[in-house]
N, C-alpha and C positions, 0 to 999 in steps of 0.2 A: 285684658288686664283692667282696664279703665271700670268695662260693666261689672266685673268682680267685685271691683272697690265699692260702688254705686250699689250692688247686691247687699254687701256687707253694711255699710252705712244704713239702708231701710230695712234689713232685719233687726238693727237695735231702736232705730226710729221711724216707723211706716209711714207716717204724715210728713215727707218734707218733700214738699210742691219742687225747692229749688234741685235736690239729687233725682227726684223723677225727672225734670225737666234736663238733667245732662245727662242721665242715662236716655233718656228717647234721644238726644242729639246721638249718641254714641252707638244705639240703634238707627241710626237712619244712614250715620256714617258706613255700618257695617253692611246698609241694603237688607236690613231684617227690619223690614216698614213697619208689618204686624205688630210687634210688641211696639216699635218707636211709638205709634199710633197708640196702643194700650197705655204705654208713660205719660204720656201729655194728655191725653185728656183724662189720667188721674189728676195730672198737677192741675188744670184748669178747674177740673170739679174743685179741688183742694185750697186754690189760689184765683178765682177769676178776674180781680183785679190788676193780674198779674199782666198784661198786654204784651210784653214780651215774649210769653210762654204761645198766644196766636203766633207768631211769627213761627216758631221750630214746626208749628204744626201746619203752616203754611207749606213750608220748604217740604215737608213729607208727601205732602198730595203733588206739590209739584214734579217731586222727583220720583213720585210714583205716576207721571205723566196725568193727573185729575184734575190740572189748572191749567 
């Protein structure tokens, strides 16, 4: 339901660092790493200042056992 909404929200506006960065949480939640991993380092290209957005993508390699 959640990645739905996060679908819908970047179909009307593709560049927002912050809904990429809660649909990759919402992908990593679901164990669909692949895309998580594709969301976040959109929003990082998009946002690098963003230091928080490191963090989701920390938790993604970890929980895909790479840390």
């Amino acid at each position: 339901m959640a990645i739905k909404s996060f679908n819908e929200s970047l179909a009307l506006k593709p560049k927002q660092a912050s809904i990429l960065a809660l649909r990759a949480n919402a992908h990593r939640i679901s164990r669909n790493y692949s895309a998580g991993l594709a969301d976040i380092q959109a929003a990082i290209d998009l946002a690098p200042e963003l230091l928080e957005l490191n963090y989701i993508l920390g938790l993604i390699h970890f929980e895909m056992g790479q840390l």
